[in-house]
C-alpha positions in Angstrom: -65.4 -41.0 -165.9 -62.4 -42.1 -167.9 -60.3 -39.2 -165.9 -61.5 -41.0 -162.7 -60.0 -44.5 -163.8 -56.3 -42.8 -164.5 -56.7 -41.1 -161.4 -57.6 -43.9 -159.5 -54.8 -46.3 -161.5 -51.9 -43.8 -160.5 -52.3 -43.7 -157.0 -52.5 -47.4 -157.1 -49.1 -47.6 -158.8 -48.3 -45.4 -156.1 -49.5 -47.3 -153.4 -47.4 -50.4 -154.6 -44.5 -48.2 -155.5 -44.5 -47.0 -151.7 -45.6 -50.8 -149.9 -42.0 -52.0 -150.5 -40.1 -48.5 -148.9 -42.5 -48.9 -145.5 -41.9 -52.6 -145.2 -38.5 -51.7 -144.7 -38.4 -48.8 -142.4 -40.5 -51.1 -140.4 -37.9 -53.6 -140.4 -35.2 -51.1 -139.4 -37.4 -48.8 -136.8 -35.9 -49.0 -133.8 -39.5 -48.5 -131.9 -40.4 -52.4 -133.3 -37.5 -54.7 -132.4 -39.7 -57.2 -131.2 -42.0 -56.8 -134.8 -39.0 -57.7 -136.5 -37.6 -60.7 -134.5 -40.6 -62.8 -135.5 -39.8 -62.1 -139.5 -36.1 -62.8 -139.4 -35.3 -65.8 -137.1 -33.0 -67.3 -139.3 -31.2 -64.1 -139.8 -31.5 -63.3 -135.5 -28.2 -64.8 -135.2 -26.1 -63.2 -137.4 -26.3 -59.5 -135.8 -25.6 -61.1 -132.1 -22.4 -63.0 -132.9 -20.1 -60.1 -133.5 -21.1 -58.8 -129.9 -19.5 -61.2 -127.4 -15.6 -60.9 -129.7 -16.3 -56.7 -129.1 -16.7 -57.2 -125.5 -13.7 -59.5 -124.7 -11.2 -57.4 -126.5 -12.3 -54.8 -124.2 -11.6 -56.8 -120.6 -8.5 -58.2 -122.1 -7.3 -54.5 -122.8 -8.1 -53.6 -119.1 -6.3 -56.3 -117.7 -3.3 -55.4 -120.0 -3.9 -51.3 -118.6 -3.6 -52.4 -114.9 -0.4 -54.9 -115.5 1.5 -52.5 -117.0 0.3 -49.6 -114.9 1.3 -51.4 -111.1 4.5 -53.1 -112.9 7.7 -51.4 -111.5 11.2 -52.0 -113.4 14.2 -51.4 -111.7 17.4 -51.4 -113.7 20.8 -51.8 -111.9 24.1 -53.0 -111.5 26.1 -54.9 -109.1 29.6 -53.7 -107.8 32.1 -55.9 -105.3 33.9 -54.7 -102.7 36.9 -53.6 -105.3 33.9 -51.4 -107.4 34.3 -53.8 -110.2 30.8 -55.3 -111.9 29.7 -58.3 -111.0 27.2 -59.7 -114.6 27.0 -63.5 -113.4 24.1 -63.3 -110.6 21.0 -65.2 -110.8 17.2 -64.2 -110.0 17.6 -66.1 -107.0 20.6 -63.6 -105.3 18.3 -61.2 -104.9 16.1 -60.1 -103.0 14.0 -56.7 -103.2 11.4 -54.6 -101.0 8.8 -51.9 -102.1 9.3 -49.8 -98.6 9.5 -52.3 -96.1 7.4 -55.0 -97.9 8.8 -57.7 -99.8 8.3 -58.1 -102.8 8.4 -61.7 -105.3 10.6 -61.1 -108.7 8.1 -61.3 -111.5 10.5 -61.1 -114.3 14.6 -60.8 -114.2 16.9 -60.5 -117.0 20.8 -59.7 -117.6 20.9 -56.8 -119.8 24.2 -56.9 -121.6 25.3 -55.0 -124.7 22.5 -53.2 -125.7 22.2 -50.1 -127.8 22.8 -47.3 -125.7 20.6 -44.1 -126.2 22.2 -40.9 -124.6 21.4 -37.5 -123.5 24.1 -34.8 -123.4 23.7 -32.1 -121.3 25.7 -28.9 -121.3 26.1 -26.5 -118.4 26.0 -23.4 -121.1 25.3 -20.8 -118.3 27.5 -17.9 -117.0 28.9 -19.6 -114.2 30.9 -22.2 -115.9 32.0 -19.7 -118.2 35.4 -20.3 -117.4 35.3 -24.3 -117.7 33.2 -24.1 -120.8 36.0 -26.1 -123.0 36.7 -28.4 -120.1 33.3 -29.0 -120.7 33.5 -29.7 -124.6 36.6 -31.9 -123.6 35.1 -34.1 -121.6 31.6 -34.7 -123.3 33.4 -35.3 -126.7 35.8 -37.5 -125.1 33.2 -39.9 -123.6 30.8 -39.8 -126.8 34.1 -40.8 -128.8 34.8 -44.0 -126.0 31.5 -45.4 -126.0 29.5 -44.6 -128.9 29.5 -47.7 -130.8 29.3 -47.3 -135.0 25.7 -48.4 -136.1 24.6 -49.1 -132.7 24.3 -46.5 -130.3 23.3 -43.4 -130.8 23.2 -39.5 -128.7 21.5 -35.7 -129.2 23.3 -33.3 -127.3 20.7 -30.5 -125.3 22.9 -27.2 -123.9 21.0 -25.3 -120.7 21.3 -21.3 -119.6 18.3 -19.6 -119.4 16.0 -22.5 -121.1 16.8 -26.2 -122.7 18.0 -26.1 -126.3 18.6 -28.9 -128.7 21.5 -28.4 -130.8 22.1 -32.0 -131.9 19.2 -34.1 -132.3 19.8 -37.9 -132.2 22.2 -39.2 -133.9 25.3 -42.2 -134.5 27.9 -39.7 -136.0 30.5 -38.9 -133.3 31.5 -35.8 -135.8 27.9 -34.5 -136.2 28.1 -34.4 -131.8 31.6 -32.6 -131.7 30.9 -30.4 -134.1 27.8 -29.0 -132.2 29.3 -29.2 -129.0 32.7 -27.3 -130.2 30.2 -24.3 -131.4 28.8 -24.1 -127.4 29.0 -21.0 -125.7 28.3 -20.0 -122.4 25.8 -17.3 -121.1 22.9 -17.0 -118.9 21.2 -18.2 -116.0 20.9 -21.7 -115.0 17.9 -24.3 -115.6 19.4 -27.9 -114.8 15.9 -28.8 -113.7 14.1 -28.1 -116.8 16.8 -29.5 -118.9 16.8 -33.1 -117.2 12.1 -32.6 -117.4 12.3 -31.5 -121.5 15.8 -34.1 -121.9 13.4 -36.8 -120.8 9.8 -36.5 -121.9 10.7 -35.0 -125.4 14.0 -37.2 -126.4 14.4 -40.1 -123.9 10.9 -41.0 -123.6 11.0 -42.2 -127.1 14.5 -42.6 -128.4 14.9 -44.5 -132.2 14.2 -48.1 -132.5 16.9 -50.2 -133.1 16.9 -51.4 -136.6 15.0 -54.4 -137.4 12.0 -55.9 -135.9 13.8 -56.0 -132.5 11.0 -54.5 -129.7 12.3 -50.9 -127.5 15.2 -52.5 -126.0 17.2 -49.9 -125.4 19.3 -48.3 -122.5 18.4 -44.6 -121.6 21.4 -42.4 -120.5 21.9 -39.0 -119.4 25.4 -37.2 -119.1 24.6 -34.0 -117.2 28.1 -32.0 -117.1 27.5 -28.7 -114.9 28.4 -27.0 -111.3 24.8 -27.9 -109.9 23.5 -24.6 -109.3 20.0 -24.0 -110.8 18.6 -20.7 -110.7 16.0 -20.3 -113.6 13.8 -23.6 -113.7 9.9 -23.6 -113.6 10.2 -27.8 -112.2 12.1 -28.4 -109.1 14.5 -31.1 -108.5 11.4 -33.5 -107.2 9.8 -33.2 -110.7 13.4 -33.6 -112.6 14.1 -36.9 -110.8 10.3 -38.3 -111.2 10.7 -37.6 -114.8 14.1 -39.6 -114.7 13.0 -42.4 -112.9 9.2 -42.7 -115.1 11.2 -42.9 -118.6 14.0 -45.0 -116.9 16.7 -42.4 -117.3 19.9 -43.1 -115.6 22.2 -40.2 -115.2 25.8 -39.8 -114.8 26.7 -36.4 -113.5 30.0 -34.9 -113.9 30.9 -31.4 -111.4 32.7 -28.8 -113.3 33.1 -27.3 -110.1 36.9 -27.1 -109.1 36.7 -25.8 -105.3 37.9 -28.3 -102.5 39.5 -30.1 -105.0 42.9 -32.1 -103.9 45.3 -32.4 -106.1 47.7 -34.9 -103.8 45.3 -37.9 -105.2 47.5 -40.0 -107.4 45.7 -43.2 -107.3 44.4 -43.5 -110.8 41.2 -45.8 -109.3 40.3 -42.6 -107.7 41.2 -39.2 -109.5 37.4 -39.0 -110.1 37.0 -38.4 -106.5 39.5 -35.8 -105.8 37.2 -34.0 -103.5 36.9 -33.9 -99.7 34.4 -31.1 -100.1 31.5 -30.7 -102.0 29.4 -27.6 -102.6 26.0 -27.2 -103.0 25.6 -27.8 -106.7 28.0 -31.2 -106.1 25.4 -32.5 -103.8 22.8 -31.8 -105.9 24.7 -33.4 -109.3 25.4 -36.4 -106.4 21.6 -36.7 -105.2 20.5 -36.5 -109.3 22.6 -39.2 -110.3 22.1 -41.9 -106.9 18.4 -41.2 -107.2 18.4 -42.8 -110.7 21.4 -45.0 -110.6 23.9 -43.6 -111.7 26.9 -41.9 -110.7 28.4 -38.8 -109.7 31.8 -37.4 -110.4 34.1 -34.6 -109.3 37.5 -33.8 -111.4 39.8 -32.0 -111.9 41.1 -32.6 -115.3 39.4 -33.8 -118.3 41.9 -36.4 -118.2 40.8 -37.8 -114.8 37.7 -38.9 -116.7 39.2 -41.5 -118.9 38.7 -44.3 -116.4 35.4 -43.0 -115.4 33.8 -42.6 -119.3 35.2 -46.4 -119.3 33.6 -47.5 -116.4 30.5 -46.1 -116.9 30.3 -48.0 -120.2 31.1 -51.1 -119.3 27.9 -50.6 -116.5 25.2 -49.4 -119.3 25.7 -53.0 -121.1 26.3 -55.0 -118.1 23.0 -54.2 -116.0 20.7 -56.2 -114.5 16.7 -55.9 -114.7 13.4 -57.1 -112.1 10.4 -56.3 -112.6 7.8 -56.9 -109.8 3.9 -56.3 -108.8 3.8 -54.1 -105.5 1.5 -55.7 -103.1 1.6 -52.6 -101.6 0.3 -50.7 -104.3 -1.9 -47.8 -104.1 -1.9 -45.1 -106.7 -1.8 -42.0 -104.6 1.0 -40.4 -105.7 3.1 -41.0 -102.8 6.7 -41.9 -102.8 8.4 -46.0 -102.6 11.4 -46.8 -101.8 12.9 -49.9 -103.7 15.7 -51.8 -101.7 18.0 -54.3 -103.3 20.1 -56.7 -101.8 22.5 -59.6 -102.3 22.1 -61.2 -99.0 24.3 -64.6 -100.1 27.3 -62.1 -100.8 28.7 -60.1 -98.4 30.4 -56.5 -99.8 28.3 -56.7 -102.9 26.9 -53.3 -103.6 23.9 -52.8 -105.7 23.4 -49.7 -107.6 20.0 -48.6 -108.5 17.4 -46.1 -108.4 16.1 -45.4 -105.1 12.2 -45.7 -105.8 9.0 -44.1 -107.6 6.1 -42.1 -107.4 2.8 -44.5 -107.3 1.3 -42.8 -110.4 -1.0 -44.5 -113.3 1.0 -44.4 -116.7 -1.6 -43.1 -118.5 -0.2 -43.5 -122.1 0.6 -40.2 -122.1 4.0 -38.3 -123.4 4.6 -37.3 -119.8 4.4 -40.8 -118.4 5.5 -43.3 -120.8 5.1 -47.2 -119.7 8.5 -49.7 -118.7 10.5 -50.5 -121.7 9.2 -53.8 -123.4 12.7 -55.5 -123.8 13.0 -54.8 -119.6 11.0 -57.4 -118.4 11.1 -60.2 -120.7 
């Protein structure tokens, strides 16, 4: 009998032990919302107001996805009838078309003296073994006439058979010429994969200025070689989209000397010697207007002097628009973008010639506008 009573009084204890433990999972069981509601109404509210700030988050993020996604930037510059730059236009000169649709300006900017961030890219391949030092010449020359001390910065990527970075980015002038000076030539010839891994592995994210200053920076590529690709896995259609989705501009030099004329004394002009070009010039010519830039054909390293000036004083005095294509479907297919100055006669405007409708997906391949270009 006594034996009964402990028995009994331990699975009591028990019991009351347990009572709390259930109470609860029947407060957290997701079968029994509704049991719950009743037994916590002043505490109802507090799980429901966190859920409306998670939600807007969300659409604003969306919103931000598809601006950024249909915004196109065009970078450019503006040259009178003497080729000299014109920097003191207003958004209201221009005018602009997305094929043959207009197209309103959402944001315009003058872009002057910004840090310049440049890719140098060296013909290292067999067939321009004998112009390898005219080469070396002429990329050390212009890295030492426009690099700027504690501004501007360059990594220099030499191309035979594959890409190669031998001089990642960097301010010191010395650091560049001493990696260029050890180039040497060899190989086949892949321009194509050069200007694809030059963009989405160096150019598509080039250092921050210092400071808290946003990505304003200008991107630049100074491809020296004859042109002639004969190794790539990309093709020329894949080289320029890259170029023109990171906002690459590229200057193109020929190392090529055939059809060149040496009876050309006029110094504004010694960068356009030739009355022929080859193959590889027209492709070096179609790289560069296709992005912006410029081609050019010497003869002598000193011919470029001018030309290393000139295209200096363009990367920090460009222009900038940025618009919303009404047109705008993303299907891949190719826009032209047309600029003009309509109120100025002989103005020529120099600027990529359009883009692939593609999403930027935040991916390495297909980086978004830089931030500082459409402010």
């Amino acid at each position: 009998m006594h034996m009964r009573r402990i028995i009994t009084s331990i699975f009591l204890a028990l019991a009351l032990l347990l009572l709390p433990l259930t109470d609860r999972a029947q407060q957290s069981s997701p079968d029994k919302p509704q049991a719950s509601l009743p037994d916590a109404k002043p505490q109802s509210p507090a799980p429901a107001q966190p859920a409306p700030p998670k939600q807007e988050p969300a659409q604003q993020s969306d919103q931000t996805i598809k601006s950024v996604v249909n915004l196109v930037d065009v970078l450019f510059t503006v040259l009178n009838r003497r080729n000299k730059l014109v920097p003191e236009l207003e958004k209201s000169d221009f005018k602009i078309w997305d094929d043959k649709f207009p197209q309103e300006i959402r944001y315009f900017s003058k872009q002057s003296d910004l840090p310049l961030r440049i890719g140098m890219l060296l013909d290292t391949s067999n067939s321009i073994r004998d112009r390898i030092k005219f080469e070396q010449d002429a990329s050390i020359n212009f890295l030492f006439s426009v690099l700027r001390h504690n501004k501007d910065e360059a990594f220099v990527m030499t191309f035979d058979d594959e890409p190669q970075i031998v001089q990642p980015f960097t301010g010191d002038a010395g650091a560049l010429r001493d990696q260029i000076t050890k180039t040497r030539a060899g190989g086949g010839t892949a321009i194509y994969d050069a200007i694809y891994e030059a963009c989405v592995k160096e150019l598509s994210h080039p250092p921050r200025p210092p400071g808290d200053q946003p990505d304003v920076v200008r991107r630049v590529m100074i491809l020296i070689s004859d042109g002639e690709d004969n190794l790539s896995s990309h093709t020329r259609t894949d080289a320029i989209e890259m170029a023109q989705r990171t906002s690459v501009v590229i200057y193109s030099i020929s190392t090529s000397t055939q059809w060149v004329s040496l009876s050309q004394t006029d110094p504004s002009k010694l960068a356009d010697r030739k009355y022929h070009l080859t193959d590889g010039d027209k492709i070096l010519r179609d790289l560069a207007e296709e992005t912006g830039g410029r081609a050019f054909f010497p003869y002598h390293v000193d011919d470029l002097d001018q030309s290393f000036q000139d295209i200096g004083d363009e990367l920090r005095n460009q222009y900038s628009i940025a618009y919303l294509p009404t047109n705008y479907v993303m299907d891949g297919r190719y826009h032209k973008i047309r600029i003009e100055v309509p109120d100025h006669k002989g103005y020529q405007v120099r600027a990529r010639r359009g883009y692939f409708a593609r999403a930027n997906a935040n991916t390495p391949a297909t980086p978004t506008p830089p931030s500082g270009t459409i402010q």
